[in-house]
N, C-alpha and C positions, 0 to 999 in steps of 0.2 A: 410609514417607514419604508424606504427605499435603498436596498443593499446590492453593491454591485461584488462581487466575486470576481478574482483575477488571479486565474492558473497559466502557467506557460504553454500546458497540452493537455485537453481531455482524450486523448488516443489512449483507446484500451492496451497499445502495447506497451505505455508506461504504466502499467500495475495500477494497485489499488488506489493510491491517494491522486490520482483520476477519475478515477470510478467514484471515489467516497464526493468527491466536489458534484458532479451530477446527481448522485441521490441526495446530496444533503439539498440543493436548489429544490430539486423535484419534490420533496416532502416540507420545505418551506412554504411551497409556491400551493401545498395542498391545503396548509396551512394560513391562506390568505393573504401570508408577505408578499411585497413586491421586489422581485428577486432574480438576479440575470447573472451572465457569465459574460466577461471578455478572456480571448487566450488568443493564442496563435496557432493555424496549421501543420503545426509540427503532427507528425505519424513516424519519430524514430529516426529511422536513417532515409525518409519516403514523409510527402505530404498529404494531408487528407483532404479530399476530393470534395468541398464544400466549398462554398460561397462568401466569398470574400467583403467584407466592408458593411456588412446588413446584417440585421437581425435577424435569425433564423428559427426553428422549432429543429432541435438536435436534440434527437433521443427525448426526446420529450419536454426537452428544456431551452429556452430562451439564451440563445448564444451571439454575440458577433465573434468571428474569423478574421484575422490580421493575417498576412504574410508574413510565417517566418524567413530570415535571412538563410540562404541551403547551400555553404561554400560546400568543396569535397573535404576541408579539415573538420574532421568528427568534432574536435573541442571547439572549434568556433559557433558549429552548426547546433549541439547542447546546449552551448547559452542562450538562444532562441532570441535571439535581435531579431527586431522589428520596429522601424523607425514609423509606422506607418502607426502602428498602436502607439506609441508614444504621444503621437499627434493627437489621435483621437483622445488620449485620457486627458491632455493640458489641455484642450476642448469643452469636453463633457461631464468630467471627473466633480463638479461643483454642483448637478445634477443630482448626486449620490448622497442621505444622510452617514452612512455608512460602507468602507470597502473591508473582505474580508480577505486577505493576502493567502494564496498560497505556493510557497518553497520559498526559499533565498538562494544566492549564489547564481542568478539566474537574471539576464536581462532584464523581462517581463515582468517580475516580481519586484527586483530591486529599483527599476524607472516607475511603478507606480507608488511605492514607500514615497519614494524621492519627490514626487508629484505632489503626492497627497499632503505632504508633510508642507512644502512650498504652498499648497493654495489653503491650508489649514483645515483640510477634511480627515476626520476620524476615521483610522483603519485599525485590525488588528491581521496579526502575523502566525499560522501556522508555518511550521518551517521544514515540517514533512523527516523526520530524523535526521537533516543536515547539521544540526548543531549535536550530537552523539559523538562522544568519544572516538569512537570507531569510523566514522564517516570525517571527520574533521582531521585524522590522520592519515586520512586519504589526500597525496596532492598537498599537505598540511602547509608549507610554504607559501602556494597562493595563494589559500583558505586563510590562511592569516591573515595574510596582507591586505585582501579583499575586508576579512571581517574587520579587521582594526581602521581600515582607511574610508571603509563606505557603512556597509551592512550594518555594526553596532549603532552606529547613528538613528539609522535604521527603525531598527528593534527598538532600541531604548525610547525613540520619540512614538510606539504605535501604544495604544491603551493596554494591549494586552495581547501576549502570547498565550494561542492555541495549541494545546499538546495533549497528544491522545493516552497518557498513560501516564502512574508515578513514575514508573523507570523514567520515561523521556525526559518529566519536570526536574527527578532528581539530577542526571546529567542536564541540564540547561543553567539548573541552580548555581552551578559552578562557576558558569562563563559569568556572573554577577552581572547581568544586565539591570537596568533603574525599570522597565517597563514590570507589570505584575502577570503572573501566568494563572490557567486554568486550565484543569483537565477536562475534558469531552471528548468520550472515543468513537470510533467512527462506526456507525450501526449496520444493519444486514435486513437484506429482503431474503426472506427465507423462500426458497424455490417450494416448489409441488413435489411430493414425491414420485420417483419415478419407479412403478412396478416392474419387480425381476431385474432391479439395477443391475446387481452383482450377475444373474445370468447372464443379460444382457453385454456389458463389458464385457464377459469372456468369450462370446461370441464376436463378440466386434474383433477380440487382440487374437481367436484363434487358440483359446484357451481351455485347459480340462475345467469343469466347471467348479471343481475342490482348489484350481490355484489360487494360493496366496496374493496380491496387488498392493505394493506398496508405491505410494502416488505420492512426485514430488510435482507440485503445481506452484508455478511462480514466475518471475520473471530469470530470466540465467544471466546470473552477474555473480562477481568475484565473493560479493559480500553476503549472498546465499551458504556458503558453506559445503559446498557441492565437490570441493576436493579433502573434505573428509567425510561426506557422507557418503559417495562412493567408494574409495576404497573400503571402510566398514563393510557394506553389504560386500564387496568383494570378499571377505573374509569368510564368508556364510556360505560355504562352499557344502556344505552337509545338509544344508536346507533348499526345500524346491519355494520358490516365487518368481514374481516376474515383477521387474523395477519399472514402474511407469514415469517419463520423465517427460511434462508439458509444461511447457515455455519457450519463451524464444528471445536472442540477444544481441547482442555484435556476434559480428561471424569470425573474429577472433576467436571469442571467448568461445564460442558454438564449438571451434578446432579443438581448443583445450581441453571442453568436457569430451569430445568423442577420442581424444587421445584418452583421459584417463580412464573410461569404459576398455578401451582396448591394455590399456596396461593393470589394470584390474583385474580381468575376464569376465567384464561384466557384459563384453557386449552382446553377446547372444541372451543374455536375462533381462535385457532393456529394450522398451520399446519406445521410441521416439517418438512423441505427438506433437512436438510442435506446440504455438501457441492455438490455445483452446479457449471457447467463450460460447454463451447460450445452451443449449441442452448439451450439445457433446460435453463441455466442462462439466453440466450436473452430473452426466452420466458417469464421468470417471469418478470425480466427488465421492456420488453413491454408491457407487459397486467396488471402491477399494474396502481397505482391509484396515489399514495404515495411512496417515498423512504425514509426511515427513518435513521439516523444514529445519534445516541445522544451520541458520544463519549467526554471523557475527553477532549483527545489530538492526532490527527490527522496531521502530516508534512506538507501532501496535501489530499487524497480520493479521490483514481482515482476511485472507486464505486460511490462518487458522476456526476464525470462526463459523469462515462457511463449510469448512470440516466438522466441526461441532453442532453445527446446526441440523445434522444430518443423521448423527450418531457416531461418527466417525472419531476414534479415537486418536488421538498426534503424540510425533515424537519433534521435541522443539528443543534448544539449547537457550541459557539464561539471557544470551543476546535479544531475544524476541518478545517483546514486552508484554506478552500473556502468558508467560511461563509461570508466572504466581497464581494466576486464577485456573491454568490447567493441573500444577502441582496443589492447589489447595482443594479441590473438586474431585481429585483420579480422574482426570479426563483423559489421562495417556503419560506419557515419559518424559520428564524434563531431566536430559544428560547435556554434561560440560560441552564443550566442542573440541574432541578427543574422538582421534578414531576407535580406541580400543573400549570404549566407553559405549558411544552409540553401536557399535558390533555387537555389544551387550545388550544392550536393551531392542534392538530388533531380533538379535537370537531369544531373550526370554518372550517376545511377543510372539512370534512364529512357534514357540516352543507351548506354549498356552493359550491358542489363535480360540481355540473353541469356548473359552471363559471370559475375553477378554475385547471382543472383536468389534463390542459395540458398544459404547456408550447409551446410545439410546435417549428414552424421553427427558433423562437428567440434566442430560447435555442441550435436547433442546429447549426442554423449559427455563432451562436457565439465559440460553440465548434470548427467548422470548421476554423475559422479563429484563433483562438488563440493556440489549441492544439493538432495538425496532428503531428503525427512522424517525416514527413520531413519537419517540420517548427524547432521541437523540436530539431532533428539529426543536420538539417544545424546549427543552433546557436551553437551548441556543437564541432561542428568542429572548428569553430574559437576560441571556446578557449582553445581545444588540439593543433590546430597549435601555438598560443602566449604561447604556452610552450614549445613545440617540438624545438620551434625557439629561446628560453629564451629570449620572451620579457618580459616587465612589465606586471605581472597581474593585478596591482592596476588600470587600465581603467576600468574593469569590476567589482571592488570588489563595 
């Protein structure tokens, strides 16, 4: 069995569902499948500095590199053209028992559908929360037009959409696509602990060793939530913390958040990391107090996990699609996305920090058991094999 994966960008500064396509190959490939990536060069508004047109070992995993197309118009340069991969997939693409697509709305994703579908190779489609309520009324105009003139085609000819959560399945169920779905969420390598996390951190920010840290770790985009989760803490004018805010985004939006910190008064209580990965990330991870993410609309948040993984307790809103397994566990705060609301529940947490601060081994045995890579990869093989094999997919949908 020979599975080709096709993401537009493994660059860590497109967030998790980058990151989740690298571990999932890497834990297949542990697994004895024969398993590789095509993408493009993309690194954001920057390319990554790799090797073009050849198979490589990236991050430990079997890649080719295409040149993305890199006009100065930001919306041309997100779509991620690259005629050069196109070539190679109407090439090679016959090579593959199976591809597994991931995003739509996107060059790269949407040219290998289109391929795959023409030379009659079996794909399926994770769509990475693009088809969400909240993401599809983003720009919804072109998103239509895109979805109704190319993409549903799409979809509806792949065996089967990958989606990491019920919430996701239940919004997709709407758009009544003909293809069947299944849930698989994306799993976690649990880090090493790091001793005197929490010391540590406040040594790093320059902090009394009793401060509070509440840690918003993510990518900084609109549909974060980050202009109601700031003003909230701005409210919390009676409480000592220090707002740890790491990530990094357009430098529009970058202006926007340090406008709202200043009209807040939050700027002196924020400390700006930028984007973070490798031990710095675990460090702040483990030595907060709080994990915050108050976004719209979330697929799954594998940020919330790897807060949970740690003991780390979160404040999430219902747009995040682990808001039911953290509301049904006490793993932390599931509030609406309302400022006066989340003000509420970071005051009752700061207010009860010494009963309430860690979740602890509940949180990680439950990681342990429900979301390892080789729990994840195995389920995943079974249902590359009941297609490799054309069985019915409708047992799993």
């Amino acid at each position: 069995m020979k599975i080709l994966h096709i993401i537009p960008s493994v660059a860590s500064v497109r967030g998790g569902p980058s990151q989740a396509v690298l571990e999932t190959v890497r834990a297949l490939r542990n697994l004895d499948v024969e398993v590789e990536i095509i993408t493009t060069n993309d690194n954001g508004s920057d390319l990554l500095d790799v090797p073009l047109y050849k198979r490589i070992e990236y991050e430990q995993v079997p890649i080719q590199f295409f040149p993305r197309f890199s006009p100065w118009v930001n919306s041309i340069r997100e779509f991620g053209f690259s005629g050069q991969l196109s070539i190679w997939l109407w090439q090679n693409i016959s090579q593959y028992d199976l591809l597994h697509i991931h995003a739509i709305f996107s060059y790269t994703s949407t040219v290998a559908m289109a391929i795959a579908r023409l030379q009659g190779i079996p794909y399926i489609v994770r769509p990475l929360g693009q088809l969400s309520k909240w993401s599809l009324q983003q720009s919804a105009h072109k998103k239509q037009i895109y979805l109704n003139l190319i993409e549903r085609a799409n979809i509806n000819r792949s065996w089967a959409i990958h989606l990491t959560s019920q919430q996701e399945q239940e919004e997709v169920a709407c758009l009544n696509f003909d293809a069947p779905s299944f849930i698989l969420p994306h799993g976690l390598s649990i880090p090493l602990p790091i001793p005197d996390a929490r010391y540590k951190l406040r040594q790093l920010l320059n902090l009394p060793v009793d401060q509070p840290i509440i840690l918003f770790l993510s990518r900084l985009h609109p549909k974060k939530g980050l202009d109601y989760l700031i003003p909230a803490l701005g409210k919390l004018t009676h409480h000592h913390f220090t707002f740890v805010l790491a990530g990094s985004g357009d430098k529009e939006y970058e202006a926007e958040i340090e406008f709202l910190l200043d009209a807040n008064g939050m700027r002196d209580r924020t400390y700006m990391a930028g984007f973070v990965t490798g031990d710095l990330k675990n460090l702040f991870i483990q030595g907060s107090d709080l994990f915050a993410l108050t976004s719209h609309a979330e697929n799954f948040g594998i940020a919330v996990l790897e807060a949970l993984a740690v003991g780390l307790p979160v404040l999430i809103t219902p747009g995040v699609a682990l808001a039911a397994v953290v509301q049904q566990h006490q793993f932390g705060y599931v509030t609406q996305l309302e400022v006066l609301e989340i003000a509420a529940a970071v005051e009752n947490f700061l207010s009860h920090l010494p009963g309430v601060k860690n979740v602890g081994d509940r949180a990680r045995q439950f990681i342990l058991k429900n979301y390892t890579w080789d729990k994840i990869s195995s389920e995943l093989i079974v249902y590359y094999s009941s297609i490799v094999n054309k069985k019915s997919f409708s047992a799993f949908a």
